[in-house]
C-alpha positions in Angstrom: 84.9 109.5 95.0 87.6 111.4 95.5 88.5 111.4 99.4 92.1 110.5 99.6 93.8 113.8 98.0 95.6 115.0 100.4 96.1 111.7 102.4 100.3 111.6 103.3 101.1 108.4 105.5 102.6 110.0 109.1 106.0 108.1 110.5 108.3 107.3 107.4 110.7 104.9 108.1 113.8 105.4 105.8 116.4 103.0 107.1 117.4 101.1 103.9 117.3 103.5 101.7 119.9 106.1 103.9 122.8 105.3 101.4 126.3 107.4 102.5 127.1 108.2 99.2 125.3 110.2 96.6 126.4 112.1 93.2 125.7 115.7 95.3 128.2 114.6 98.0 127.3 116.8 101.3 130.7 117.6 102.5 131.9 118.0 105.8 129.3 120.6 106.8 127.9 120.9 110.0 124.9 122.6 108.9 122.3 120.8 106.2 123.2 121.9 102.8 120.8 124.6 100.9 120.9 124.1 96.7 119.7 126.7 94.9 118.5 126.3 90.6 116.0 127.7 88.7 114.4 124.3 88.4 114.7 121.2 90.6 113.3 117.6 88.7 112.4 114.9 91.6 112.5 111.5 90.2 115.3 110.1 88.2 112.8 108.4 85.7 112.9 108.6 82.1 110.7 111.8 82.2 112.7 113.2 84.8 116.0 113.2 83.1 114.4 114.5 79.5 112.9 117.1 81.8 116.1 118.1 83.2 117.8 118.0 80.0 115.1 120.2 77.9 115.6 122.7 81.4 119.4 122.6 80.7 119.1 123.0 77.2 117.0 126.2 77.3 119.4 128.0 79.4 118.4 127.2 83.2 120.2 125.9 86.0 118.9 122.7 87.2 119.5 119.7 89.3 117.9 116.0 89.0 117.1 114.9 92.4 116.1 111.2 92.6 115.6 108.1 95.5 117.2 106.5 92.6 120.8 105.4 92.0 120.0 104.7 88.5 118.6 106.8 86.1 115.8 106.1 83.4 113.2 104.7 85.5 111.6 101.4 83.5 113.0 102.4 80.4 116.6 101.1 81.8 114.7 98.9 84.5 114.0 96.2 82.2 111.1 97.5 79.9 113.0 97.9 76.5 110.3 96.1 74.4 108.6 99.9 74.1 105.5 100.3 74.0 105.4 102.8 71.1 102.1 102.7 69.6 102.3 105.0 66.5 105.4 106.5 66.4 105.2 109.5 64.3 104.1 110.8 67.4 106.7 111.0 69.2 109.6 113.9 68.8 111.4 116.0 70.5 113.6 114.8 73.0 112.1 111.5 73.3 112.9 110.8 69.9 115.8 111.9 70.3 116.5 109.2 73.4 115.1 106.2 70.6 117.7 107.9 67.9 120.9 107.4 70.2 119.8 103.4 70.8 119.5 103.2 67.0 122.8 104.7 66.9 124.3 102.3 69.6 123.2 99.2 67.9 124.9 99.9 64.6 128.0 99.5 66.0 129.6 96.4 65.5 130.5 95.8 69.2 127.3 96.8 70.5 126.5 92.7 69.0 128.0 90.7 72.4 126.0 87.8 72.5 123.9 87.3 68.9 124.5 88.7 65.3 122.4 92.0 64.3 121.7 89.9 61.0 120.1 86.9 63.0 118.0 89.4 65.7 116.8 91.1 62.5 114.4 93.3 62.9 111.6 91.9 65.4 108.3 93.4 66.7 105.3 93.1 66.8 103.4 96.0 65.0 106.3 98.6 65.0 110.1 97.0 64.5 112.7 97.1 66.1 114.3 99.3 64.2 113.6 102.3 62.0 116.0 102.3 59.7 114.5 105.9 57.8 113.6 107.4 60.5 116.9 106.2 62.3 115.0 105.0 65.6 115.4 101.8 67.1 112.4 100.5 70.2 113.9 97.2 71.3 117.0 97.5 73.6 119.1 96.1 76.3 118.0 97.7 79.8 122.3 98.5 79.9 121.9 100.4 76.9 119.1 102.7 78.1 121.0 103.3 81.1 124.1 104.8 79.4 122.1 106.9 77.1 120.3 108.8 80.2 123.8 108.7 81.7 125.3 110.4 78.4 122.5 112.9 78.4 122.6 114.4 81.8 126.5 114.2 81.5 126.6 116.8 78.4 124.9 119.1 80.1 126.6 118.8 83.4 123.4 118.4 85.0 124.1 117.5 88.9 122.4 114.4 89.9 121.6 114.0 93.0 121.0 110.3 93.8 119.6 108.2 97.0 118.3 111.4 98.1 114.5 110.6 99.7 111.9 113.4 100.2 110.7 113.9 103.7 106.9 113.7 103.2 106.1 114.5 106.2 107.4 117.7 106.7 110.1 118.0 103.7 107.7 120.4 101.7 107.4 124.4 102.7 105.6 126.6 100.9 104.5 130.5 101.2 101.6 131.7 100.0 101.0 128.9 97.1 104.4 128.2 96.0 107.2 125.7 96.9 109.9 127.1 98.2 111.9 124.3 99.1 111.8 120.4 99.5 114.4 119.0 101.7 115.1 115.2 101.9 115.6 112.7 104.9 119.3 113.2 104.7 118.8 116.5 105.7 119.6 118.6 102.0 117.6 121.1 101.2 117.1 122.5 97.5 115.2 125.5 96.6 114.1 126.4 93.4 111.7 128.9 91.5 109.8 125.9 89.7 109.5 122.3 90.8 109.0 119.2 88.8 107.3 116.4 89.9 108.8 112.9 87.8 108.2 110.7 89.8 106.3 107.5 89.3 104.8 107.9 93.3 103.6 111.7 92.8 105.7 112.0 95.9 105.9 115.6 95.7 102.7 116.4 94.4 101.0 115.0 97.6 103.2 116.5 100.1 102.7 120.0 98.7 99.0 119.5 99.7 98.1 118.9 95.9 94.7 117.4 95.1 95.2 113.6 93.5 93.4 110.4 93.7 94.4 106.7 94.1 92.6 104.1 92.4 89.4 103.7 89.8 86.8 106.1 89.5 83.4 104.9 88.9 82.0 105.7 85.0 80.0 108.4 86.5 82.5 110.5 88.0 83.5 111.2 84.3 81.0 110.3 82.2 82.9 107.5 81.1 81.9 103.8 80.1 85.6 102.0 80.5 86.2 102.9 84.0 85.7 101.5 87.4 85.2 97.5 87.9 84.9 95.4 84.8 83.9 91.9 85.8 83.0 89.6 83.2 85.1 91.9 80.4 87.9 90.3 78.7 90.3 92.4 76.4 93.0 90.3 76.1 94.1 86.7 77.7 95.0 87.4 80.9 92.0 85.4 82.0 91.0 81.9 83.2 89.7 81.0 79.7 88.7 77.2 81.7 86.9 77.1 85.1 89.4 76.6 87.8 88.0 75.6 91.4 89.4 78.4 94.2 89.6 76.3 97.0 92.2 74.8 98.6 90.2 71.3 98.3 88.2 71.5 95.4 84.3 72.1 95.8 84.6 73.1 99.4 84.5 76.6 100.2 85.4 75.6 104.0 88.6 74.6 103.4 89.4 78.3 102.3 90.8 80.4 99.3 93.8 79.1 97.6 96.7 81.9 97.7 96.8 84.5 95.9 93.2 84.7 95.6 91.4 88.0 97.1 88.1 87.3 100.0 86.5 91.0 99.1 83.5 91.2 97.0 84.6 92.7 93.4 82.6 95.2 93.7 80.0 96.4 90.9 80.9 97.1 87.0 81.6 100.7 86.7 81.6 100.7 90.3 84.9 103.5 92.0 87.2 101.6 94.3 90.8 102.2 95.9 92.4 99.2 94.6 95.2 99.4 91.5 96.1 97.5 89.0 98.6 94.8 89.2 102.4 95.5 89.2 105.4 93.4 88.0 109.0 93.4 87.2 110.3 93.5 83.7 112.6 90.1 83.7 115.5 90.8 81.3 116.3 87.4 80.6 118.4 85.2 78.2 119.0 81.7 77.4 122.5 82.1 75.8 124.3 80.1 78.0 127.4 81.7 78.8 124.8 84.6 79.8 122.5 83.0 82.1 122.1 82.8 86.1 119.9 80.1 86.4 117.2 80.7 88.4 117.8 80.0 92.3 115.5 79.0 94.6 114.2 82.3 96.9 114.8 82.5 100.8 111.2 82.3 100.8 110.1 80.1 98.6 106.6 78.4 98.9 105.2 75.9 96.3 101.5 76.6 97.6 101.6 80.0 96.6 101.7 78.7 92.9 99.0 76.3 93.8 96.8 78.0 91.7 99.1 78.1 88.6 99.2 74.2 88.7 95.8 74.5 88.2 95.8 76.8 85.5 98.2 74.1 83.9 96.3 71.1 84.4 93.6 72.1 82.2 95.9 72.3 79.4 96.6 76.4 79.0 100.2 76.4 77.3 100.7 80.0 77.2 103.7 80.8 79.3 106.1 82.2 77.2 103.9 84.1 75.1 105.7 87.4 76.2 109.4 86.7 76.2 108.8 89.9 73.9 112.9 89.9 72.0 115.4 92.2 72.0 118.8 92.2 71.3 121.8 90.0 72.2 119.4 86.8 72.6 117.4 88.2 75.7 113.9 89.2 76.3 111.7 92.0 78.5 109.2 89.4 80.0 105.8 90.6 80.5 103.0 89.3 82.2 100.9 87.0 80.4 98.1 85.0 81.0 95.7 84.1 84.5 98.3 83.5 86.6 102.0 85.0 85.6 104.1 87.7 86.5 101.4 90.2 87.6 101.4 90.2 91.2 97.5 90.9 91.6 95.6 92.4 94.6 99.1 92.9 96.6 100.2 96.2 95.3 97.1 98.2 97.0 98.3 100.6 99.4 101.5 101.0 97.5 101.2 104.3 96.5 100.4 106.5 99.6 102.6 104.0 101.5 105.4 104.6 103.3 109.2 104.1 102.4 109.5 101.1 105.0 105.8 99.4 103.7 107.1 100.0 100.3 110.4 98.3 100.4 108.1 95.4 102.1 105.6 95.6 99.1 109.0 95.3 97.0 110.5 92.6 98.3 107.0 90.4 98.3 106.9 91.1 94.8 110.5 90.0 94.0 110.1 87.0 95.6 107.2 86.2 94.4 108.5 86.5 90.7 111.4 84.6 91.8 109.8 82.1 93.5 107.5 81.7 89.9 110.9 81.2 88.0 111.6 78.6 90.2 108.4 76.9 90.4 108.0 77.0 86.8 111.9 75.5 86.2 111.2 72.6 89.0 108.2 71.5 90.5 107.0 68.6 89.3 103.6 69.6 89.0 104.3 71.6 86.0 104.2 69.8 82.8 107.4 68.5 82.1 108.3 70.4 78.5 107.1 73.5 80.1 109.6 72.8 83.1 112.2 71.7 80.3 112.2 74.6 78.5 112.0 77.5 81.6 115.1 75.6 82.9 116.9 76.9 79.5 116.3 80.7 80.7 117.9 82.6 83.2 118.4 86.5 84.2 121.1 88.2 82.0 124.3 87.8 83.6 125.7 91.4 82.1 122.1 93.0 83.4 121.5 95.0 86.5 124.7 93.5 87.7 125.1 95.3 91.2 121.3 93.8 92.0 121.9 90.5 91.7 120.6 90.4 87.8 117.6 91.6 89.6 116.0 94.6 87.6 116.1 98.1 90.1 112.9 99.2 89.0 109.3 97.6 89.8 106.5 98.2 86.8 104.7 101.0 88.8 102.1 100.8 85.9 99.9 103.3 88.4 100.2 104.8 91.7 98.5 109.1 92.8 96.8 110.5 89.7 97.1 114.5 90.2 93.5 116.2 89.9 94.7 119.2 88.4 93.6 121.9 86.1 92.3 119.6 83.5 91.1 116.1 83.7 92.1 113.6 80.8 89.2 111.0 80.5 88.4 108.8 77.6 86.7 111.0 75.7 90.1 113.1 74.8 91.5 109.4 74.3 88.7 108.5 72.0 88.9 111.7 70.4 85.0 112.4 71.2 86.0 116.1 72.0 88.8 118.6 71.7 91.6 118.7 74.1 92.8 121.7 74.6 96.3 123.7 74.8 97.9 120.3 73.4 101.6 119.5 75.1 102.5 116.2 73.3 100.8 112.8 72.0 99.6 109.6 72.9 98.1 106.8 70.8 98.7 103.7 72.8 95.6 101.4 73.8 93.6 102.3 76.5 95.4 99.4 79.2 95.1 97.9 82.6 96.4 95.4 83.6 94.8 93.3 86.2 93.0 94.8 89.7 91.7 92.0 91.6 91.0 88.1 91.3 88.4 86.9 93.1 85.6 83.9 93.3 83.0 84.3 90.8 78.9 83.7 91.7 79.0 80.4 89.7 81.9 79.5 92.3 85.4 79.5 90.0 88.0 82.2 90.3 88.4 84.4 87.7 90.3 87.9 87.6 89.0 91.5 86.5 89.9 94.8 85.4 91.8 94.2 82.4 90.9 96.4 79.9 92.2 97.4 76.4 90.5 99.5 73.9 92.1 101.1 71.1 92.1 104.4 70.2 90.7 105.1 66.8 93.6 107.7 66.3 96.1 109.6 68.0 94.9 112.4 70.7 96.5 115.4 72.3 97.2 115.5 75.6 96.7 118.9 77.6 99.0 121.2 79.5 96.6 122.1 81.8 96.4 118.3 83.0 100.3 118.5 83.6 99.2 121.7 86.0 98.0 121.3 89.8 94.8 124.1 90.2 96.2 127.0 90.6 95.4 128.0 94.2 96.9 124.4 95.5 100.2 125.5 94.2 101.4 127.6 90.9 105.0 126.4 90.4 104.7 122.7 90.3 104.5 120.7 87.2 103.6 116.7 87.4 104.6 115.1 83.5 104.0 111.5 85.0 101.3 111.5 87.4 99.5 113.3 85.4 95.8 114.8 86.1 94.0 111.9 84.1 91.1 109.3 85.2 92.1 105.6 85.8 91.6 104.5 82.1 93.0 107.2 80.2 96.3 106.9 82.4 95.9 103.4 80.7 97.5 105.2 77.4 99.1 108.0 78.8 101.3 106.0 81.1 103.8 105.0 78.4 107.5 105.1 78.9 107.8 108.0 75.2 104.8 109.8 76.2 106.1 110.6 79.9 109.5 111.9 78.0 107.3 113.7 76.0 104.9 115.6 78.8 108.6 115.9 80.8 110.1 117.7 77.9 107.1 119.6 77.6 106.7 120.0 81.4 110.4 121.8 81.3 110.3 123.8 78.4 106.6 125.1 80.3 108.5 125.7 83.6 111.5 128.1 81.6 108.9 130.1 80.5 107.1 130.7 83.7 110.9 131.9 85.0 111.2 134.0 82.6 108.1 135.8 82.5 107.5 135.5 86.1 104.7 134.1 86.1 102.8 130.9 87.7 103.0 127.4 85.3 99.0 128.0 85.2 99.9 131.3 83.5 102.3 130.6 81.1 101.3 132.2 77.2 100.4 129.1 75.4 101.1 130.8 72.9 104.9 130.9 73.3 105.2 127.6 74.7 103.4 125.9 71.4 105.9 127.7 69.8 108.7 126.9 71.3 107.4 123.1 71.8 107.3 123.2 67.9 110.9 124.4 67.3 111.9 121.6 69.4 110.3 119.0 68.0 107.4 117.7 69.4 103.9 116.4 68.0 100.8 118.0 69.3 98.2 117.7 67.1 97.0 114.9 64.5 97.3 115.0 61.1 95.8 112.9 58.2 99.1 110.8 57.3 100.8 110.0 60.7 
């Protein structure tokens, strides 16, 4: 169940992505430049800067190394509706990050395009706002941006950006630890502990560290919520109505509409390689003097929505139901429904993929969402109030302005899972058993989006694998699942692809909790320095005390 661990995809192809200018400018050297810190953080994701911040903080020299030229990962990339769950678990840094948006927003000129009075104090569960606590979980992707920008920049923390791991051969270690990574400009940085941010688990896989891709069947684990779910329906994001699949209706001959998957779905509980659905977080707005109407992509198709205008015809109304608020009259758009912003089935061999099949996956998936706008705003097929009212929205003119409006991060909601020291499964989740040496918190649903859609037995498409189950309470999460086994390698730590199974990532993959298990990850990694000693090694001990002193939540108590 677990064959592709150490899987790396041969050939990378990096021609896009080789940018000629980056933060850690190269110089006229002849010879590839050699960094040397204490700690190196790859991926310039919300974890990773919190990581590189808590490294700074405790005394250690460090650099942020990212592909990225913008920091903050989908925190800044358009997901600033958070996904909080309860918050009285989350301190430390990450609270820290929410405290400085709180602070932003009660500025007077931090109101461009709505009054704070009329956006109030929206959410659903948990505000907006925290005025007691002085927190504040809804916020423009601009503002999330400058906050990671203002973090790294107190502590003078280089940042290295457009700087791409060579996974082929980028990676050399002696007897168990990384001593290096160099990147496909040629750089080279060397460090005593490395850290892993990245959404990809880039790193992780190309220092030979075990890690799977996709769902595990219920048995690997002894879990029930794992693997395939056909016929289980958590939330709406299924066809509620029969819908016919084929391209004329009633004749499987004529073939699949698009966007429909051919494989068989496989059996419930059933281990497969596929992952769940990705999408980008639309920052949107219909203020007017705001909006970029949608345009119609290069590539537009109106088959490919073929399916949608199905959907429509049989009355389901439920396309803006996550235009999810925040401030200055725009929204985080979500995916919602059976056919929406979820590109299903096309994201599968994302993960291990290479840099060139990436950027391929990316662009399908932009235009794709683009092509929905447009489809939504114009074709005639789509109910005329529905088409009315999309053609009132647009992207956020003063959003992700050097990508066309376009936010620079996709939703990677799940990519390599590290098998590590410890395994996170439900049971932790559900609190059915003691996790131990806790880092941090989670108490999010247990969530999936989407896997696959595909043609049921009675012959009408429907979609599986989303899944949400509550939690009955907040859990710990482990340090010893943020730890690779310790004879794969003993100085890398991995806050965001975490050792967990398919389902428990569901919760753990929250934007807080990965600043929490980076802050953690960090504080974990200036201990090993100091004592010399491998991550797997570190006293406990001392680093639940010094994770206390610095604010963190890791256990539950009656109250929170």
């Amino acid at each position: 169940m677990l064959k592709r661990f150490f899987k790396i995809y041969p050939g990378v192809v990096f021609g896009v992505f080789c940018l000629c200018f980056t933060s850690c400018s190269m110089g006229p050297t002849r010879s590839p430049r050699v960094d040397r810190y204490d700690v190196v953080v790859y991926g310039g994701t919300s974890s990773g800067v919190i990581t590189a911040v808590q490294a700074a903080r405790m005394g250690k020299r460090v650099a942020l190394v990212c592909p990225e030229r913008h920091l903050g990962g989908m925190t800044s990339g358009g997901l600033g509706y958070t996904d909080s769950g309860n918050t009285s678990t989350i301190g430390g840094l990450s609270r820290e990050f929410y405290h400085r948006v709180w602070t932003h927003y009660q500025e007077p000129n931090a109101w461009s395009w709505q009054s704070r009075e009329s956006y109030g104090n929206r959410g659903q569960g948990t505000p907006a706002a925290d005025g007691t606590q002085r927190t504040m979980w809804c916020f423009e992707p601009h503002v999330a941006e400058a906050v990671f920008e203002a973090m790294v920049a107190e502590y003078d923390i280089p940042v290295c950006r457009d700087q791409w791991l060579d996974r082929d051969r980028g990676v050399r270690k002696k007897e168990g630890r990384i001593q290096s990574i160099r990147m496909l400009s040629g750089r080279r940085y060397e460090a005593r502990v490395f850290i892993d941010a990245t959404y990809e688990g880039d790193l992780m896989a190309a220092a030979g560290v075990a890690y799977h891709v996709g769902r595990e069947g219920n048995e690997v684990y002894g879990e029930r919520t794992n693997g395939v779910q056909k016929g289980v329906f958590h939330h709406g994001h299924y066809f509620k109505t029969p819908v016919d699949p084929y391209v004329t209706p009633g004749d499987p001959a004529s073939g699949l509409l698009p966007r429909i998957q051919s494989a068989a779905p496989g059996d419930n509980g059933q281990g497969d390689d596929r992952v769940q659905a990705y999408c980008y977080r639309m920052c949107l707005t219909d203020v007017p003097e705001n909006c970029v109407p949608f345009a119609r992509p290069d590539t537009y198709d109106p088959t490919q929505y073929a399916l949608l205008a199905r959907v429509l015809a049989t009355g389901w109304n439920e396309v803006f139901n996550k235009f999810d608020s925040i401030p200055n009259g725009k929204t985080d758009t979500n995916n919602h429904g059976p056919f929406s912003t979820d590109n299903i089935g096309m994201n599968y061999d994302y993960p291990e993929a290479s840099y060139a099949r990436r950027a391929r996956i990316l662009r399908e998936h932009e235009q794709y969402q683009k092509g929905l706008m447009y489809f939504l705003s114009h074709d005639p097929s789509v109910p005329k109030g529905i088409r009315q009212t999309m053609s009132q929205w647009g992207l956020a003119k003063d959003e992700f302005q050097d990508n066309g409006h376009w936010p620079h991060q996709i939703y990677v909601r799940e990519a390599r899972r590290m098998v590590g020291s410890y395994v996170m499964t439900e049971q932790d989740c559900l609190s059915q058993r003691d996790t131990p040496r806790p880092v941090g918190m989670g108490s999010y649903t247990m969530d999936s989006h989407n896997v696959q859609r595909y043609v049921t037995q009675e012959g009408y498409v429907q979609n599986e694998g989303d899944i949400g189950v509550r939690v009955p309470r907040p859990y710990s999460i482990s340090y010893d699942s943020l730890t690779p086994r310790k004879d794969q390698c003993d100085n890398l730590l991995v806050p965001v692809c975490a050792s967990t199974s398919h389902i428990a990532y569901g919760t753990i993959r929250m934007e807080p909790v990965f600043m929490i298990l980076g802050q953690s990850a960090a504080t974990a990694a200036c201990l090993a320095i100091d004592s010399e000693s491998a991550v797997q090694d570190v006293d406990y001990d001392r680093l639940r005390q010094q994770l206390t002193a610095d604010g963190q939540i890791l256990e539950f108590k009656k109250g929170q």
